[in-house]
N, C-alpha and C positions, 0 to 999 in steps of 0.2 A: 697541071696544078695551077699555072698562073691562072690561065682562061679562066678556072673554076674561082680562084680569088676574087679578079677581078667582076664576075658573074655577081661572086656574092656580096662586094662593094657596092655596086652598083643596087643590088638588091635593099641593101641595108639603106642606101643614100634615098632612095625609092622611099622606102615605108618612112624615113625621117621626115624628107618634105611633105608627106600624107600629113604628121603627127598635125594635130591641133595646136593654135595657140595657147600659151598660158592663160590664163581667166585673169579677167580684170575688175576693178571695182569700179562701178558703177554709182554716179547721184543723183538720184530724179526726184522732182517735184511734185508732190499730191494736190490734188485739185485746189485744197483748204492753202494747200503754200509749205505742209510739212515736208521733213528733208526724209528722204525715201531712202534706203542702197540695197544694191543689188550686185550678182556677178556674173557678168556677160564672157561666154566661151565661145568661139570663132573657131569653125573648121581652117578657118583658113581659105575657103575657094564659098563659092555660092550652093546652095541647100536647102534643107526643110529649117525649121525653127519650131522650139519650144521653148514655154513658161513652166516654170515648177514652183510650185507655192506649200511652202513646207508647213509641217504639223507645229501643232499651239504649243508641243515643250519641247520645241529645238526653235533654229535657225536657219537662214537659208544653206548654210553649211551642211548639212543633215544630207543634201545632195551631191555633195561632191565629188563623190567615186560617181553618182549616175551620170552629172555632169561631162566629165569626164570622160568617160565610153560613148555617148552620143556624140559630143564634139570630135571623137577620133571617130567615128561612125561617118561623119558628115553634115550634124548638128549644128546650127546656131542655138546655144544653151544661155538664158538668162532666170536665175535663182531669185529670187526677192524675199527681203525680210518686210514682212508684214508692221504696221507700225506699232512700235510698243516694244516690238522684237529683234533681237540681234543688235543688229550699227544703225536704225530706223530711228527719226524722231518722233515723236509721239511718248505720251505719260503709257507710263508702266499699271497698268492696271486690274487692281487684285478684284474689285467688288464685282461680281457676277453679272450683274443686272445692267452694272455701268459698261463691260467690256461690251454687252451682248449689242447696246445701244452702238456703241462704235463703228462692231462688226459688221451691222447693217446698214450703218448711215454712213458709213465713210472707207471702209474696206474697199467694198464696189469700186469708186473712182480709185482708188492706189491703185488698185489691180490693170483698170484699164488701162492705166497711166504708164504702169509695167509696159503689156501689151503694145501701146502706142511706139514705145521705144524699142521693143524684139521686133515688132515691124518695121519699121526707120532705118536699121545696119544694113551697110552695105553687105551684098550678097544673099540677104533672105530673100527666101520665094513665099511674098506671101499669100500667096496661093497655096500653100502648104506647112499651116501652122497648126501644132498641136498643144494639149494644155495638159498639166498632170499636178495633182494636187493629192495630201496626205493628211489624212482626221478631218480638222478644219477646215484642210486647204481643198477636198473633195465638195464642199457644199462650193469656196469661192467657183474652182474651176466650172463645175457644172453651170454656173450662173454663169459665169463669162462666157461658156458654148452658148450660152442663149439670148444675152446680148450681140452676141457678134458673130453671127449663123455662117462666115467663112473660116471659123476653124474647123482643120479638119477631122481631129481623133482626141477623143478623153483617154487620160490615164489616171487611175481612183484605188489609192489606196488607203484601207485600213477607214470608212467614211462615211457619211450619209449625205445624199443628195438634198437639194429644196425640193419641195412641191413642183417650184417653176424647172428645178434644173430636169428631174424625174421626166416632167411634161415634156419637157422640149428634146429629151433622149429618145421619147419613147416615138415624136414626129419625126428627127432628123436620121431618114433611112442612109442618109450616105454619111454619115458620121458614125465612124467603128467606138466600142468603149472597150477599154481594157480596164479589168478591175481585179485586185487582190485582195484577201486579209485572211487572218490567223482563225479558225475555228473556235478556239476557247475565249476568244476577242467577240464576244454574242453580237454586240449592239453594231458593232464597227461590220461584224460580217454580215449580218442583216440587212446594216446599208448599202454594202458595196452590190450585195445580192440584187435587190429592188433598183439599183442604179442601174448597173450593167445588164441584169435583166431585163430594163425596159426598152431596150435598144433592140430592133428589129433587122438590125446590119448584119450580113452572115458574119463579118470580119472580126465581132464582137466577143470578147472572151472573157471568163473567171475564172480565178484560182483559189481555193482555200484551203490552207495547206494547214496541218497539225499546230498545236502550240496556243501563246498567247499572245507573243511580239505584234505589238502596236505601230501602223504605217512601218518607215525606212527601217527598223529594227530587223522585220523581217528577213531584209538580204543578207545578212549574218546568218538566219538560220537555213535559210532557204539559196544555197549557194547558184541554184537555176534562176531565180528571179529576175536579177538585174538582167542579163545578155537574153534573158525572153524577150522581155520590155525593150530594150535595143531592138532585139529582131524585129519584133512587134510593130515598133514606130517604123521601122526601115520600108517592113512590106506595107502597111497602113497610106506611109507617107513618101511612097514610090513616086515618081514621075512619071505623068502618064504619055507617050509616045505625043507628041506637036504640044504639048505644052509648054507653057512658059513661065 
């Protein structure tokens, strides 16, 4: 009975120093000089790294439980609130035509700005960076795989690709795309369809599951989601034997 104690001690002290660090806040800078935050999660030891760029009616928090499983997975996890959104500086902006101006002129560099910093942490490999974005955040991410042709894996929820992101899916055979959303969600499933479809990676996959939960909503209904996505990135974003 001791042995077996101390077995399990030891077990338990194991999985402890595995767990992940606490997530930290984060404050970067946008090109223009606005004040940016964000929340960077540390396995703890050296790893893959992802961006997650959350949907237009949440926050970078929306993430938090995914955060959270990929950092204990072996993730470096860095959330960004978009400006305008969340603890982000930037004007809050209700007029339509004004937000769309923004999102195209000035999104782009936050994002990379993101980016620039999930690469910079000690311990990422960045040779194995993935990007995962939800509604909004599926146009950012696709475009950021296509500025920056060393990420390795999309993840696309609930979204519609650009033109360019679609284009540069449908060229980059070694970029896997993981894509999700709700069947009664038409426009959102449509996108994610045409996005993840266009990807000619065997590694590439969709899900459309019943309902109408929009982006992160869906892992409440769909209790499989999140730990696919986990698996997903894991085998995606393997290490391949002499790399480094």
């Amino acid at each position: 009975m001791k042995l077996h104690a101390v077995l399990a001690a030891g077990a338990l002290a194991a999985s402890m120093a595995m767990a992940a660090d606490a997530p930290k806040n984060v404050d970067l800078k946008a090109p223009d000089g606005t004040g940016l935050k964000a929340s960077y999660s540390s396995p703890g030891r050296p790893g893959p790294a992802i961006l997650l760029l959350h949907q237009c009616n949440m926050d970078r928090h929306a993430w938090d439980g995914l955060a959270k499983d990929l950092a204990n997975a072996g993730f470096h996890v860095l959330a960004l609130d978009f400006r305008g959104y969340g603890d982000s500086g930037g004007d809050r902006i209700s007029d339509a035509a004004q937000r769309r101006t923004v999102v195209q002129e000035k999104w782009p560099g936050d994002v990379d700005a993101a980016y620039e910093y999930l690469k910079s942490q000690k311990g990422v490999d960045a040779s194995r960076i993935a990007v995962g974005g939800a509604s909004c955040g599926v146009t950012q991410a696709s475009d950021l795989a296509a500025r920056h042709h060393e990420i390795r894996a999309l993840m696309l929820l609930s979204g519609s690709a650009s033109d360019k992101g679609k284009a540069y899916i449908a060229g980059a055979f070694t970029m896997p795309v993981f894509g999700a959303a709700s069947e009664g969600d038409t426009n959102a499933a449509k996108g994610i369809k045409e996005a993840a479809g266009a990807s000619g990676n065997p590694g590439s996959q969709v899900k459309i599951y019943p309902g109408t939960e929009h982006g992160v909503p869906m892992f409440a209904k769909n209790a499989e989601l999140e730990p696919m996505i986990v698996s997903w990135l894991k085998m995606q974003l393997a290490e391949h034997p002499g790399s480094h």
